[in-house]
KOLBA-672743 format. One record per residue (C-alpha): residue in one letter; x, y, z. Coordinates in steps of 0.5 Angstrom, whole numbers, padded with zeros to 4 digits, always signed. Example, Ala and Ser with C-alpha at 12.3 -4.5 7.8 and 13.67 -1.06 7.14 Angstrom:
<rs>
A+0025-0009+0016S+0027-0002+0014
</rs>
This chain:
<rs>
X+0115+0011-0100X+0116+0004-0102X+0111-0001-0106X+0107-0001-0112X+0100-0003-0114X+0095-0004-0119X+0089-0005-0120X+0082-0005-0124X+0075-0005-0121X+0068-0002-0123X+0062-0002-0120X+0059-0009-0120X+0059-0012-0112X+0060-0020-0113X+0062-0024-0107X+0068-0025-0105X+0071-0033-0106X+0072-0036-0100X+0080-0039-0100X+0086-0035-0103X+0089-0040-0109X+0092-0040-0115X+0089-0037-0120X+0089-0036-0128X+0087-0030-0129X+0087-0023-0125X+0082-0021-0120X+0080-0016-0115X+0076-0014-0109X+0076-0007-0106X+0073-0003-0100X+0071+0004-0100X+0070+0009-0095X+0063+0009-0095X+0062+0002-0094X+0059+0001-0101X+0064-0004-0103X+0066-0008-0097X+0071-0013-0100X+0067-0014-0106X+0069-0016-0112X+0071-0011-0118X+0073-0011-0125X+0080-0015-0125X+0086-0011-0128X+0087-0012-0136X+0094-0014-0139X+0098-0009-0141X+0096-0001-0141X+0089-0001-0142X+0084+0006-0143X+0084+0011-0138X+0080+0015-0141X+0079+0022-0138X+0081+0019-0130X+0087+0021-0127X+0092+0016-0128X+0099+0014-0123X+0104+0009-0125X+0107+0004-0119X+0112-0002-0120X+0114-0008-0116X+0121-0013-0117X+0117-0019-0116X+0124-0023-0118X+0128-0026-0112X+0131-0021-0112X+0126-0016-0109X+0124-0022-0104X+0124-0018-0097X+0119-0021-0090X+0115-0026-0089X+0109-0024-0087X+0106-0027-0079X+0100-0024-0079X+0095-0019-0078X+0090-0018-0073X+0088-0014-0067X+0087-0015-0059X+0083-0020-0056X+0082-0015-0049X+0077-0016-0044X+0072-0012-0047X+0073-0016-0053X+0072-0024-0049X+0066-0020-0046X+0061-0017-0052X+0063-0024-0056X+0061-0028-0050X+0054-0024-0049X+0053-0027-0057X+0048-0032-0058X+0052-0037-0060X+0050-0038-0066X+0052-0030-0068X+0058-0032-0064X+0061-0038-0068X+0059-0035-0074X+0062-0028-0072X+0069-0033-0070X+0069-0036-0076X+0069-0030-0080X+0075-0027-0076X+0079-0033-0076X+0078-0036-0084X+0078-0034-0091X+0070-0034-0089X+0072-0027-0087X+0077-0023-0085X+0083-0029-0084X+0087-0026-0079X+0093-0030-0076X+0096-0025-0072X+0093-0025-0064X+0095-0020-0059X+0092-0021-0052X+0092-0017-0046X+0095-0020-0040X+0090-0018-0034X+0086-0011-0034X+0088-0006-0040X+0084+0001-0040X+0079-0004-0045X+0077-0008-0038X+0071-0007-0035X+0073-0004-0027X+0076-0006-0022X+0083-0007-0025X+0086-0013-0023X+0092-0017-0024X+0094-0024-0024X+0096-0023-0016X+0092-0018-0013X+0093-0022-0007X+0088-0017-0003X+0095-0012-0005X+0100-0015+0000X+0107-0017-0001X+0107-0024-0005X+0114-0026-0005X+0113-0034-0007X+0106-0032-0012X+0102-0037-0008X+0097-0032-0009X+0097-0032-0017X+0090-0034-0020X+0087-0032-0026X+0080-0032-0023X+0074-0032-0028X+0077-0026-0033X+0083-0029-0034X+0081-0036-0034X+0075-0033-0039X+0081-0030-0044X+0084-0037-0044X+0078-0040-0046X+0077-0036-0051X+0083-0036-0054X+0084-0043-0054X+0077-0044-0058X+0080-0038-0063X+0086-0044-0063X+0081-0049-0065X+0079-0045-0071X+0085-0043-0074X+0090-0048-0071X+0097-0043-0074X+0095-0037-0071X+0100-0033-0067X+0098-0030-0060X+0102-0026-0057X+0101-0022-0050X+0101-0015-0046X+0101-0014-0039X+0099-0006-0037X+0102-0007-0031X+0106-0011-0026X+0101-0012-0020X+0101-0007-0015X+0106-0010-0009X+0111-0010-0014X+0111-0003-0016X+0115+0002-0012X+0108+0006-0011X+0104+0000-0009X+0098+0001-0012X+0095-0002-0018X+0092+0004-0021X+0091+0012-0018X+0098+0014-0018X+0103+0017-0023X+0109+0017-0018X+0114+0011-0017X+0110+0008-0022X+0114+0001-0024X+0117-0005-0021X+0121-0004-0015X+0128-0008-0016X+0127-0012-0010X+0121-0015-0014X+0125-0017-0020X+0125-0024-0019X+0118-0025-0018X+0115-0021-0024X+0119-0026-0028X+0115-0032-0025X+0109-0028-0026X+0110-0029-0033X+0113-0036-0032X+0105-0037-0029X+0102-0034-0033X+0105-0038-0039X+0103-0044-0035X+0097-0042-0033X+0094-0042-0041X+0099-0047-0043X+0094-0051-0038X+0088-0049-0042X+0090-0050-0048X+0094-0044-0050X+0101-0044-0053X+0102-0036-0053X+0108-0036-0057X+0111-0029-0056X+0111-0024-0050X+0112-0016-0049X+0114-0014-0042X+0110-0008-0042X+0105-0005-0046X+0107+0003-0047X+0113+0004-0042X+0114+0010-0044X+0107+0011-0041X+0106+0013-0034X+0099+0016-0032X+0094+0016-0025X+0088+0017-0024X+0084+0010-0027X+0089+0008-0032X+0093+0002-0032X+0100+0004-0034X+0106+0003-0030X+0114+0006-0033X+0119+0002-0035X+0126+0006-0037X+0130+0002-0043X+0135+0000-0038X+0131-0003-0034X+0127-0007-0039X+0135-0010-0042X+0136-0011-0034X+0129-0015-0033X+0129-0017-0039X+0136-0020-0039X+0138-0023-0032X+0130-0025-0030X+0126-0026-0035X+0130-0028-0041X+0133-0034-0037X+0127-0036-0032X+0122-0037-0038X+0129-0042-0040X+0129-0045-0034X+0121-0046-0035X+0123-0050-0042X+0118-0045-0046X+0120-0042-0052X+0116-0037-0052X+0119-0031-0056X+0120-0023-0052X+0118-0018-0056X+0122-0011-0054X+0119-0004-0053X+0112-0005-0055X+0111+0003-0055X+0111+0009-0061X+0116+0010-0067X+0119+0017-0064X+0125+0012-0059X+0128+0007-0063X+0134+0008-0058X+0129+0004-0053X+0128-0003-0056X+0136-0003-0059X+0139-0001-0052X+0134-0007-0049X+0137-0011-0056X+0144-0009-0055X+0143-0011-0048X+0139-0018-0048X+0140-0020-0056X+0140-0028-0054X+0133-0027-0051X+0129-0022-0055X+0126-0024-0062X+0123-0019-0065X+0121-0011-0063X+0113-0008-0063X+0111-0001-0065X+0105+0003-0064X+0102+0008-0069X+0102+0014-0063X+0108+0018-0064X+0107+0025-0067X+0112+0026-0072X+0109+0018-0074X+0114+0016-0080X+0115+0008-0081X+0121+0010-0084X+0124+0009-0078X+0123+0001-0078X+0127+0001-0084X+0133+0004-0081X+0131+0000-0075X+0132-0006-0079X+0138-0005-0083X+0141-0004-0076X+0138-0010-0073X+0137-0014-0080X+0136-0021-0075X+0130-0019-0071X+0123-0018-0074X+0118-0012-0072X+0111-0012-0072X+0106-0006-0071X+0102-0007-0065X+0098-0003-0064X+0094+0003-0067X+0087+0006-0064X+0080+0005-0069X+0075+0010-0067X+0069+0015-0070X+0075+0020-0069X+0080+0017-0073X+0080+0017-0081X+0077+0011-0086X+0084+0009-0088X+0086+0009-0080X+0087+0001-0080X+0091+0002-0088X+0095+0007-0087X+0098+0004-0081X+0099-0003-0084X+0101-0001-0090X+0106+0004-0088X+0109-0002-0083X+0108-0007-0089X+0113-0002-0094X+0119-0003-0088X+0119-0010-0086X+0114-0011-0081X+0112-0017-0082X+0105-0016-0079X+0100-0011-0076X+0095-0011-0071X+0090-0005-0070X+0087-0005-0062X+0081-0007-0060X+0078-0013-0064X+0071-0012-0060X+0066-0007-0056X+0060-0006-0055X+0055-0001-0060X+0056+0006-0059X+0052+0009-0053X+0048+0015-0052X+0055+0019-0049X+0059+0017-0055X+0063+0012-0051X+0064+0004-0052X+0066+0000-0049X+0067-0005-0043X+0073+0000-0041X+0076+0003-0034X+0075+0010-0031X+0081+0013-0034X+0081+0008-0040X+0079+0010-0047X+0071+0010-0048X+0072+0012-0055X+0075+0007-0058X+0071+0003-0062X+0074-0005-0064X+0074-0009-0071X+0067-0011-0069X+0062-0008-0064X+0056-0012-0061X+0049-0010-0060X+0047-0012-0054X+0040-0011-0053X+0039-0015-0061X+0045-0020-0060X+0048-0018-0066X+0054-0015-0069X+0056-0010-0074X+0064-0009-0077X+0067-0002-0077X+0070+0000-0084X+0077+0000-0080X+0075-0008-0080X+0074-0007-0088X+0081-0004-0090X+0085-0009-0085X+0081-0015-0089X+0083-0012-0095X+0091-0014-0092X+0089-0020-0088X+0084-0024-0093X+0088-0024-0099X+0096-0023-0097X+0097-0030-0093X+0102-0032-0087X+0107-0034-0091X+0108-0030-0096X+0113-0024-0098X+0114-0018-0098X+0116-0014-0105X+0121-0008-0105X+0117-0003-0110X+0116+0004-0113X+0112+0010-0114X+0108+0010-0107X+0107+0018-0105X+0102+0022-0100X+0102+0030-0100X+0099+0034-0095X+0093+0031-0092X+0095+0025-0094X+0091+0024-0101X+0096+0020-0106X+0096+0012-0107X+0100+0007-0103X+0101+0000-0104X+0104-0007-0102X+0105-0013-0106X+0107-0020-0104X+0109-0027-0107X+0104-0032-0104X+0106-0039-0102X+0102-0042-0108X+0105-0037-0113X+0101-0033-0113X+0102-0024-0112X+0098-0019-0108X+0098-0012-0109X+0093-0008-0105X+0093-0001-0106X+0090+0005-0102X+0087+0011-0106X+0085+0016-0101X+0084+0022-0106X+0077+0023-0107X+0077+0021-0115X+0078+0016-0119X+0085+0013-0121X+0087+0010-0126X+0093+0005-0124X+0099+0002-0128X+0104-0003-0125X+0109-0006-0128X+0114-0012-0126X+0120-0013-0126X+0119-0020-0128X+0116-0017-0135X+0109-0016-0134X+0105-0010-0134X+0097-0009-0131X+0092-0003-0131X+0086-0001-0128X+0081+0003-0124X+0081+0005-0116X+0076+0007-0114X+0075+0014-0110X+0078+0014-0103X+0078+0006-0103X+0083+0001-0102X+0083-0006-0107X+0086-0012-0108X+0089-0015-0114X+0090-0023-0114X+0096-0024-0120X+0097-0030-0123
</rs>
């Protein structure tokens, strides 16, 4: 595995700074699984190899030289769905603005890296709904196009999200076309011909072209799109999913939708396949086919045999086009390292940003469930942050936690280093790191420790330098160098 990192923490919890700045001397914040620490500064690393003592010790390295220079970092973040545009807007505003300001700036988690749901997701509450319905008749010229009070709700929001951080990167997601657009003609309730009838072709690239028009008109510059969510991914009963074969989407993509948002004068980027790592072949057919209009590719964390690795191989095949984790589920259900591993793992080959799913729900109900969703969606996904209703607070995961150990302290802008020493055995108990070159000179090395002890940590560096330190048990930390 790829990168290396180090790190020296004890057990006083200090408050974290407020900004990312050149430093003089070391410093390092960690997060532990049981939410003792939570992005709270540690004990820095020491120069040199310092005493480990009795603790078990693993060695790490990083090229910190040009020559170890890989991608610049976009961003990390998560999916502002219609649950989440719903449980914030049910906050007092001052918990709101508080709860904003924290996702968005060094006050909290930083994130810079926005993905949006273009209409209804599982993560809506019901019905489903498009952005032209249009009562589920044939609307040929979109004169039904509309994004009614749920889109228009996302818009607002995304546009205040805007307003906070200006530099952020939004980027949508439909789950499906609208149901007369599809060859079964219904939104929901039918796994058969569940995709885009080719008749129709042409009116689902102006659906996007409106829709990017429709935001640009409340404020909202959405930067990148995916042509469909999951569309590998095709279900009945309640569930929003429509299928798209990697054929079809280089044919939608190239002779439709690439050229329509051209004509339209939007830069807006397309991003290709948005599904699991187990079919590279589906984004590299549609690259082959439409490289002038595809950017970049999306990858969720789902596949079976998940093996990150692939973006490598994905990369040195397409060295051009950037990649992106897009979505990964955080649940009870899933592990304290969920939202590590799978940032991580992307970081260490070249993904140059990575999004859990949901940012927001509600607390968890009496049924196990979350929320709002649709019947047939996911009731147990559990976002970022889940809002109490009845108190009108909010409370954040430790998903939360481990992705702010990325998001807080390894800047959009900065670069990823090649490094060494990183292993996971069965189980997935070993040390996994990422470092990177920030814009103000400083390094990031953030480091994973899911075994259940202590470790004590070396890292050297190519450019000379070596620095030792103390993880905690299932943790991870940050390490700011100078």
């Amino acid at each position: 595995m790829l990168f290396s990192v180090l790190t020296l923490f004890s057990g006083q919890a200090l408050a974290a700074p407020s900004q990312l700045s050149a430093r003089a001397s070391a410093q390092a914040y960690t997060s532990t699984s049981d939410l003792t620490y939570k992005l709270s500064a540690v004990d820095a690393p020491v120069s040199g190899a310092g005493n480990p003592g009795s603790t078990s010790t693993w060695s790490l390295s990083i090229d910190d030289t040009e020559t170890g220079y890989k991608q610049n970092i976009n961003g990390f973040g998560g999916s502002v769905t219609d649950a989440t545009v719903t449980v914030i807007n049910a906050l007092p505003s001052d918990q709101r603005s508080q709860l904003l300001r924290e996702l968005l700036t060094t006050d909290g988690a930083n994130l810079s890296l926005l993905r949006h749901t273009i209409a209804a997701s599982d993560l809506s509450g019901p019905p489903a709904y498009t952005y032209d319905d249009n009562n589920n008749n044939a609307d040929p010229s979109l004169s039904g196009f509309n994004l009614e009070d749920r889109g228009t709700a996302m818009a607002n929001l995304l546009n205040e999200m805007k307003g906070i951080r200006s530099d952020i990167t939004i980027f949508g997601s439909p789950w499906s076309a609208p149901g007369w657009m599809k060859l079964n003609r219904v939104l929901t309730g039918n796994a058969n011909n569940n995709s885009l009838d080719p008749q129709y072709y042409s009116q689902y690239a102006q659906y996007f072209v409106k829709y990017l028009q429709a935001y640009e008109g409340l404020g909202v510059t959405v930067d990148a799109i995916t042509i469909q969510n999951e569309p590998l991914n095709s279900q009945g009963n309640g569930d929003i999913t429509m299928y798209q074969s990697a054929d079809e989407a280089a044919t939608v993509t190239h002779d439709y939708i690439g050229p329509a948002l051209q004509a339209a004068n939007l830069n807006t980027q397309i991003w290709a396949y948005d599904h699991n790592t187990d079919q590279p072949s589906y984004p590299q057919t549609v690259i082959n086919a439409a490289s002038e209009y595809v950017q970049a590719t999306a990858w969720h964390c789902y596949a079976s045999n998940l093996d990150w690795t692939v973006l490598t191989d994905f990369h040195n095949s397409n060295p051009t086009k950037s990649q992106y984790m897009t979505e990964c589920w955080t649940s009870p259900q899933t592990s304290w390292y969920q939202s590590s591993k799978n940032t991580v793992g992307p970081l260490q080959n070249w993904a140059e940003g990575s999004l859990m799913w949901t940012l927001g729900t509600w607390t968890e109900a009496s049924d196990g469930t979350f929320g709002p969703y649709i019947q047939g969606g996911c009731s147990t996904c559990r976002g970022l942050f889940v809002v109490d209703q009845n108190a009108g607070t909010y409370e954040y995961t430790v998903d939360y936690y481990m992705l702010a150990q990325f998001s807080k302290y390894i800047p959009k802008g900065a670069t990823i280093l090649s490094g060494s020493g990183s292993y996971s055995y069965d189980g997935y108990s070993g040390i996994q790191s990422v470092a990177s070159k920030n814009p103000d000179g400083t390094r990031t090395v953030v480091i994973e420790n899911t075994f259940g002890n202590d470790i004590y940590l070396t890292l050297n560096t190519t450019s000379g330098q070596q620095w030792s330190g103390n993880l905690l048990a299932d943790s991870v930390t940050t390490w700011i160098l100078p």
